[in-house]
Biopython code that builds the backbone (N, CA, C, O; Angstrom):
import numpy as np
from Bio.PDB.StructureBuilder import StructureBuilder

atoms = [
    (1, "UNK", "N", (-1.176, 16.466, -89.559)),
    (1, "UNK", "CA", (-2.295, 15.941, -88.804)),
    (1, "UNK", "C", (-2.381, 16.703, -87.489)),
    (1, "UNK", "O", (-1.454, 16.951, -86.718)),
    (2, "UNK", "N", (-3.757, 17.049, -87.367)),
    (2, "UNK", "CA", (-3.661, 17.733, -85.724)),
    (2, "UNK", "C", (-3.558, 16.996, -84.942)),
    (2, "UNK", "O", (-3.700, 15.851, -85.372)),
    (3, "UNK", "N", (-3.332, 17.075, -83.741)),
    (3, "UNK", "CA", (-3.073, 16.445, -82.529)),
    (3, "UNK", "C", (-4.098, 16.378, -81.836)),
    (3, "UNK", "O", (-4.558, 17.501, -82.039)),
    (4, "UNK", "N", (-4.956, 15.774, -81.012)),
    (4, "UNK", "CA", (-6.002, 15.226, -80.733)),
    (4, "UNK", "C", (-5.798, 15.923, -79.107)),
    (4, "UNK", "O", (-4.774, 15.494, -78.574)),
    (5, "UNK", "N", (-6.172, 16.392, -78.698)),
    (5, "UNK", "CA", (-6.418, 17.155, -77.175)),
    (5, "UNK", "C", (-6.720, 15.698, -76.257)),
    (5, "UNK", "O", (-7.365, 14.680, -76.505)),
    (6, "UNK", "N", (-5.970, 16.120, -75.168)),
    (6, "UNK", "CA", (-6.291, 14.871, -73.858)),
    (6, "UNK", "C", (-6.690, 15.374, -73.025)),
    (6, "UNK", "O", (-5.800, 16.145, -72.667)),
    (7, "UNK", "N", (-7.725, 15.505, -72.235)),
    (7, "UNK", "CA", (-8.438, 16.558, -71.301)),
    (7, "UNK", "C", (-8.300, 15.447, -69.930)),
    (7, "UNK", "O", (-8.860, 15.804, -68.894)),
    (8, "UNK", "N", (-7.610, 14.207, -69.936)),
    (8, "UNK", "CA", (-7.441, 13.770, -68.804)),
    (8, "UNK", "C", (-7.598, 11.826, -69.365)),
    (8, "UNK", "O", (-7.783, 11.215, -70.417)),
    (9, "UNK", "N", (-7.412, 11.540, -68.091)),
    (9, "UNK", "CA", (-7.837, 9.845, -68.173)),
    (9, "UNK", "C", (-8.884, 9.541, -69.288)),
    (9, "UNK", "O", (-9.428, 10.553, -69.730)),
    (10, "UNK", "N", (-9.245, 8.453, -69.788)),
    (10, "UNK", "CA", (-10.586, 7.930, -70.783)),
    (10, "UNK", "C", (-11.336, 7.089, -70.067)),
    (10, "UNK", "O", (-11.168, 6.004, -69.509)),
    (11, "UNK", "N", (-12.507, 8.120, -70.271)),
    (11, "UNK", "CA", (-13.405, 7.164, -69.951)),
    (11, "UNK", "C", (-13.702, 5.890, -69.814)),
    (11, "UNK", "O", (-13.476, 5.256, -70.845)),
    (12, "UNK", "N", (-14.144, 5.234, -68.895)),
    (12, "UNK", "CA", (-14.572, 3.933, -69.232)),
    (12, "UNK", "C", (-16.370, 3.583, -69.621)),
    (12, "UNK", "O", (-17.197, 3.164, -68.812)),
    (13, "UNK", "N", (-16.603, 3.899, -71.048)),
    (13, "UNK", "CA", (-17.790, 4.200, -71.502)),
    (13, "UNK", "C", (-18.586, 3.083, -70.925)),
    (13, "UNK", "O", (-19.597, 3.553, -70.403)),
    (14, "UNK", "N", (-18.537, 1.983, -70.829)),
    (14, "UNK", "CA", (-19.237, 1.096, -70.455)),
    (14, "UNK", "C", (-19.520, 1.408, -68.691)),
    (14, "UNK", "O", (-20.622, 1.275, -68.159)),
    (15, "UNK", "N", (-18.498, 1.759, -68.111)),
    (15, "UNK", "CA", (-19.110, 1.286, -66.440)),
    (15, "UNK", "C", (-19.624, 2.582, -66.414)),
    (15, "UNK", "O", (-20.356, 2.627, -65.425)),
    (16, "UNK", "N", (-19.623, 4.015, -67.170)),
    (16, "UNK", "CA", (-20.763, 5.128, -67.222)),
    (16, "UNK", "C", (-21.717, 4.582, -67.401)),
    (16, "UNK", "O", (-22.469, 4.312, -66.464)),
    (17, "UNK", "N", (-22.015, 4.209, -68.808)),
    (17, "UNK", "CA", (-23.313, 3.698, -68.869)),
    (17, "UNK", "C", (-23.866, 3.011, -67.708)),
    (17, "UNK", "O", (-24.934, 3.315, -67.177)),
    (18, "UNK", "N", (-22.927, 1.872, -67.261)),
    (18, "UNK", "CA", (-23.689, 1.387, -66.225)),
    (18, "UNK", "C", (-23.950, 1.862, -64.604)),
    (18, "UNK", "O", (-24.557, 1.294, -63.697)),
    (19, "UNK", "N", (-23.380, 2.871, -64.641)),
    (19, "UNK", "CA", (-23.662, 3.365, -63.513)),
    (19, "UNK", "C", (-24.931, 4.457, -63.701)),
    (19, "UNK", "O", (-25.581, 4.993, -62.804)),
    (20, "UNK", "N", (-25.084, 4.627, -65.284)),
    (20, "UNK", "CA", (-26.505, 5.590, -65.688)),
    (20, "UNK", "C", (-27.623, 4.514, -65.550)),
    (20, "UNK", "O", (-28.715, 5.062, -65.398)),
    (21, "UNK", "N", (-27.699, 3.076, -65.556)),
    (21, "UNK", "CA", (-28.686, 2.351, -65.293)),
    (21, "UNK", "C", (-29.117, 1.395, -66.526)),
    (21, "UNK", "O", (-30.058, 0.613, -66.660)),
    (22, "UNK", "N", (-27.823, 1.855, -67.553)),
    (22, "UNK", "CA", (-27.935, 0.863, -68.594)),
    (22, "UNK", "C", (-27.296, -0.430, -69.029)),
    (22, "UNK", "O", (-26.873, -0.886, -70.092)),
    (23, "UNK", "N", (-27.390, -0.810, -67.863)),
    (23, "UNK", "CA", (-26.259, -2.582, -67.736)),
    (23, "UNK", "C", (-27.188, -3.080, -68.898)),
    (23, "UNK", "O", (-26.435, -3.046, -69.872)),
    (24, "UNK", "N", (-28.169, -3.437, -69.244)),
    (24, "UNK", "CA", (-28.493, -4.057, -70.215)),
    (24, "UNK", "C", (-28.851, -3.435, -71.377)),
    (24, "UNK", "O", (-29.712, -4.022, -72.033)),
    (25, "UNK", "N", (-28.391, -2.325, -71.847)),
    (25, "UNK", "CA", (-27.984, -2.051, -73.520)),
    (25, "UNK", "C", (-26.307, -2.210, -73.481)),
    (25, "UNK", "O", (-25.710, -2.399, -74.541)),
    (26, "UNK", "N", (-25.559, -2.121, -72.165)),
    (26, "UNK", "CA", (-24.117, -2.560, -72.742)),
    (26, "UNK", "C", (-23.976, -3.818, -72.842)),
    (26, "UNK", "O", (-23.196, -4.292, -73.667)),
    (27, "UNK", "N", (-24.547, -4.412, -72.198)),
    (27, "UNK", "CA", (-24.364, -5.914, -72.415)),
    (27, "UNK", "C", (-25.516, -6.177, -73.522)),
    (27, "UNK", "O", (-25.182, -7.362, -73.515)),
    (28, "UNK", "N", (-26.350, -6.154, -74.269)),
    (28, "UNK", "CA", (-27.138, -6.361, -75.752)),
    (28, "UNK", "C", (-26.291, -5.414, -76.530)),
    (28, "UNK", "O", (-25.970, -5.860, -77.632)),
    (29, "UNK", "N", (-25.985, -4.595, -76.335)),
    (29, "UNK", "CA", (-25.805, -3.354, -77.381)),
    (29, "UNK", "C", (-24.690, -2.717, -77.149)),
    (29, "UNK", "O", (-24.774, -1.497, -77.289)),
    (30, "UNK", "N", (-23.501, -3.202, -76.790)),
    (30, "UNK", "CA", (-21.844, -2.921, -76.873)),
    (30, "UNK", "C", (-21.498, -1.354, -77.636)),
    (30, "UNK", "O", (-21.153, -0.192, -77.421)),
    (31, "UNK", "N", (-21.871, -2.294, -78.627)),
    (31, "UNK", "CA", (-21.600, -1.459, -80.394)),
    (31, "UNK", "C", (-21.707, -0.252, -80.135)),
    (31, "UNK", "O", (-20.821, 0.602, -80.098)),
    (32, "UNK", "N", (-23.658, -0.088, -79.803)),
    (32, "UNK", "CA", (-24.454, 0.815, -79.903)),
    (32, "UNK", "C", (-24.242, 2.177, -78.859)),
    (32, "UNK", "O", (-24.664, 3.329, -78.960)),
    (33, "UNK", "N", (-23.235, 1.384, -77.619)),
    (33, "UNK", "CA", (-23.542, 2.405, -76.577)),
    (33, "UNK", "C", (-21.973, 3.440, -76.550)),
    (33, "UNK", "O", (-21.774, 4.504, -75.962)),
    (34, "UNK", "N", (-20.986, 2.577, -77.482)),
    (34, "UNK", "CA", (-20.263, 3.064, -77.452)),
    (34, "UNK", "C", (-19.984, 3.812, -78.797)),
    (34, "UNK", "O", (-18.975, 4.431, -79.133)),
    (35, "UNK", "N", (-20.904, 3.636, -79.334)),
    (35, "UNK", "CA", (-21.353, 4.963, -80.538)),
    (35, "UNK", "C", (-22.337, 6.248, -80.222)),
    (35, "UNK", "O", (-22.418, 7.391, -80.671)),
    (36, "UNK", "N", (-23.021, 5.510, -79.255)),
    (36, "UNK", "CA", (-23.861, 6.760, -78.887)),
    (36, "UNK", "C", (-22.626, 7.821, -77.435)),
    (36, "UNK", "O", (-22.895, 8.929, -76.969)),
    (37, "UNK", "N", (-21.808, 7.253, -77.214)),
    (37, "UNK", "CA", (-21.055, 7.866, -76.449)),
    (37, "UNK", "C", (-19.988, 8.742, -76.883)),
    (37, "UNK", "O", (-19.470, 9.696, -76.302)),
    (38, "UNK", "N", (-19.733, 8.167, -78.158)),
    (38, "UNK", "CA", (-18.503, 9.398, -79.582)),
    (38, "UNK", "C", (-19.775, 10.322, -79.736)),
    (38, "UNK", "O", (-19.396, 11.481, -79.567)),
    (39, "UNK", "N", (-20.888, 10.283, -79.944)),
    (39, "UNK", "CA", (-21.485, 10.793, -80.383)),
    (39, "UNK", "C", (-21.787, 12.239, -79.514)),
    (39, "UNK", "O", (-21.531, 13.391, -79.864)),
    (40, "UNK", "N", (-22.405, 11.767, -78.292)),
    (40, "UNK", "CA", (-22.553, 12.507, -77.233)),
    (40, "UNK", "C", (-21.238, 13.567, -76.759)),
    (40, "UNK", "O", (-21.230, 14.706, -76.291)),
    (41, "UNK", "N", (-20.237, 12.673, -77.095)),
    (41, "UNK", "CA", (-19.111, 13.459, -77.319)),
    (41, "UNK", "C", (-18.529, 14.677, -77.939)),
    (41, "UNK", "O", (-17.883, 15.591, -77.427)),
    (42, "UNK", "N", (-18.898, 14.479, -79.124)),
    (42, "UNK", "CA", (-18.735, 14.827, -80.672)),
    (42, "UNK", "C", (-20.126, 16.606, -80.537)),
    (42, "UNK", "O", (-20.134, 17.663, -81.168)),
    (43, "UNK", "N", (-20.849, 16.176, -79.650)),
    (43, "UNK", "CA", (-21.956, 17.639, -79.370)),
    (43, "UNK", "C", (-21.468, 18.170, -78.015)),
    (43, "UNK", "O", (-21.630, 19.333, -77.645)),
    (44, "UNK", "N", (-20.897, 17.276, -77.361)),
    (44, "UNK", "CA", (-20.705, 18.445, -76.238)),
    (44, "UNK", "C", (-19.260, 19.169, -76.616)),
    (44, "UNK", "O", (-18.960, 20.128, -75.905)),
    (45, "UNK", "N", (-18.281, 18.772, -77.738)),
    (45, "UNK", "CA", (-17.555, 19.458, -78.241)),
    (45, "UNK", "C", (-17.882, 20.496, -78.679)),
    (45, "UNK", "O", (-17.352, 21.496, -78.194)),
    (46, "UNK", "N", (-18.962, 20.665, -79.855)),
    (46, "UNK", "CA", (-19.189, 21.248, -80.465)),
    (46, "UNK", "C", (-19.895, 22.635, -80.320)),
    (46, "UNK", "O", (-20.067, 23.579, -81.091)),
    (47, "UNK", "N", (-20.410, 22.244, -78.356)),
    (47, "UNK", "CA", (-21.230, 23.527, -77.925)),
    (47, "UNK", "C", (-20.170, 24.423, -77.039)),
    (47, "UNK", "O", (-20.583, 25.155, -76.139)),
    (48, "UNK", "N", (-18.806, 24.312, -77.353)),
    (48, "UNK", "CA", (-18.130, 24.758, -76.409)),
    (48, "UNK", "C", (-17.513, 24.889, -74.861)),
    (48, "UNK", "O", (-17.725, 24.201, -73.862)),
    (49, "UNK", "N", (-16.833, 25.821, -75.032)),
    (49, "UNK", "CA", (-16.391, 25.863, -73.334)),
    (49, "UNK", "C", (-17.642, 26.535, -72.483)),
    (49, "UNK", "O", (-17.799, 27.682, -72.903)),
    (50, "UNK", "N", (-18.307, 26.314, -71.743)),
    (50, "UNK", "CA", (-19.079, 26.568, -71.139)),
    (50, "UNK", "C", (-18.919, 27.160, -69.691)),
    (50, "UNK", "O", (-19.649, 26.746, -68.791)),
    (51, "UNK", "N", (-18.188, 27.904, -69.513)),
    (51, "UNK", "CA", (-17.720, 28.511, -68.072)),
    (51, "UNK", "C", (-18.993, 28.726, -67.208)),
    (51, "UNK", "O", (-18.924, 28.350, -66.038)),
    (52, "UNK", "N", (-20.593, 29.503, -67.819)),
    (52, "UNK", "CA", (-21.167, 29.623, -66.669)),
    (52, "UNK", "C", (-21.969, 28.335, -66.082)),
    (52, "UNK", "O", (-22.461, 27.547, -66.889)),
    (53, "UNK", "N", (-22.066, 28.176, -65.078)),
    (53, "UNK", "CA", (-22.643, 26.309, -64.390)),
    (53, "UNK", "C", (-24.227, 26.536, -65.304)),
    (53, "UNK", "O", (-24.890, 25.645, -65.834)),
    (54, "UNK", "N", (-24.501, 27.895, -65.265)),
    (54, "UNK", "CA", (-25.995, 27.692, -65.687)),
    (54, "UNK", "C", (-25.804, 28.059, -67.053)),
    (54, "UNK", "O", (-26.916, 28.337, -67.500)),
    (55, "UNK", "N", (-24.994, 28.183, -67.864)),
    (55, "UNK", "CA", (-25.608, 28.532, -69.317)),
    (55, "UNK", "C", (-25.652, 27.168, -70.005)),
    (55, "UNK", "O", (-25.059, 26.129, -69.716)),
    (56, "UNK", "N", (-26.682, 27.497, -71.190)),
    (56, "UNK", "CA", (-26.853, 26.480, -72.068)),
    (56, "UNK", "C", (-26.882, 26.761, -73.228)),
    (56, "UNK", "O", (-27.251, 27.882, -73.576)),
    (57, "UNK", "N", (-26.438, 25.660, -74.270)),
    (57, "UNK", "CA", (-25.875, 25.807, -75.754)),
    (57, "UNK", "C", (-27.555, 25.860, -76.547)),
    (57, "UNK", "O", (-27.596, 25.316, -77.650)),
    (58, "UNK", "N", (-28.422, 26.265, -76.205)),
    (58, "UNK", "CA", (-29.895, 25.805, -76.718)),
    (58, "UNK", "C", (-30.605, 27.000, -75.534)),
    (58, "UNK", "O", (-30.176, 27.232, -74.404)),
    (59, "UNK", "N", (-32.124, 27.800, -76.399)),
    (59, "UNK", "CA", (-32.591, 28.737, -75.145)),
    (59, "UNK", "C", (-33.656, 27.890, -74.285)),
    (59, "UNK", "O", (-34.222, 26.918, -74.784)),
    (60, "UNK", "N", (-33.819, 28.177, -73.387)),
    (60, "UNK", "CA", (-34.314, 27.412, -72.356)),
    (60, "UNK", "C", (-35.919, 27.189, -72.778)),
    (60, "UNK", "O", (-36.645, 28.164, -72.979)),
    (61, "UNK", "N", (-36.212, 26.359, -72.847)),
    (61, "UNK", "CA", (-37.596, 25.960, -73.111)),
    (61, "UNK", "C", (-38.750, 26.900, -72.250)),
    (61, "UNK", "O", (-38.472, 27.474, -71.198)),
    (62, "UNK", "N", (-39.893, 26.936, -72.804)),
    (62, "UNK", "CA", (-41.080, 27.689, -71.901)),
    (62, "UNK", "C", (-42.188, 27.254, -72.364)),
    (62, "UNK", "O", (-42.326, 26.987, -73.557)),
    (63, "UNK", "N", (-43.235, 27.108, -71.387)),
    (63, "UNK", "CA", (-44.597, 26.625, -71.306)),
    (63, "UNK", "C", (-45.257, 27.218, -71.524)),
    (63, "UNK", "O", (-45.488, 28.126, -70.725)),
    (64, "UNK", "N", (-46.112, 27.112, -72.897)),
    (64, "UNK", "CA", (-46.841, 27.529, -73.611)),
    (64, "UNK", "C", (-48.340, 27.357, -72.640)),
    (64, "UNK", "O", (-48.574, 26.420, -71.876)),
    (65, "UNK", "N", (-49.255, 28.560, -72.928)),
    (65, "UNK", "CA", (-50.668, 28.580, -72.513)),
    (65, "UNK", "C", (-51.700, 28.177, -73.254)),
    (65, "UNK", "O", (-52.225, 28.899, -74.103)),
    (66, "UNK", "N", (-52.252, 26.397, -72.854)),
    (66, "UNK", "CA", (-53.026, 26.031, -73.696)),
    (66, "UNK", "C", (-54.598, 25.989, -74.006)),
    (66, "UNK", "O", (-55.258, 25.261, -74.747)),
    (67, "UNK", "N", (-55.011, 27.252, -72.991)),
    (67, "UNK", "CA", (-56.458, 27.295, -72.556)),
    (67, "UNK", "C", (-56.579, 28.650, -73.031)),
    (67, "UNK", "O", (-57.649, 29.248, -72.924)),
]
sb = StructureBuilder()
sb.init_structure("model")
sb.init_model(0)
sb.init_chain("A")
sb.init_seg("    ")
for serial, (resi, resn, name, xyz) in enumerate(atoms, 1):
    if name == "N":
        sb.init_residue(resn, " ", resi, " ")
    sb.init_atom(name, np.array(xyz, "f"), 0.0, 1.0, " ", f" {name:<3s}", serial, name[0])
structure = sb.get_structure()
């Protein structure tokens, strides 16, 4: 079995959320927020180590000319 990497303390998914402004999906939606938080997890794994502050795992969006 691999060994599971510890990159520091654990989160406390709930008082994130609530400090993002979602006191009321953790308190309705427990379940939900702490699945959407493995989840969120689970992609920022997946896009790597990211050393530069400005790069991104996706190309940067651009505004199309609609006239």
């Amino acid at each position: 079995m691999a060994a599971k990497k510890n990159s520091g303390p654990a989160l406390d998914v709930n008082a994130v959320a609530r400090a993002a402004g979602l006191a009321k999906a953790v308190g309705d939606f427990p379940d939900d927020v702490a699945i959407a938080a493995r989840s969120a997890e689970s992609a920022r794994s997946a896009a790597g180590a990211l050393d530069l502050l400005n790069a991104e795992p996706w190309p940067p969006m651009q505004v199309r000319n609609t006239k």
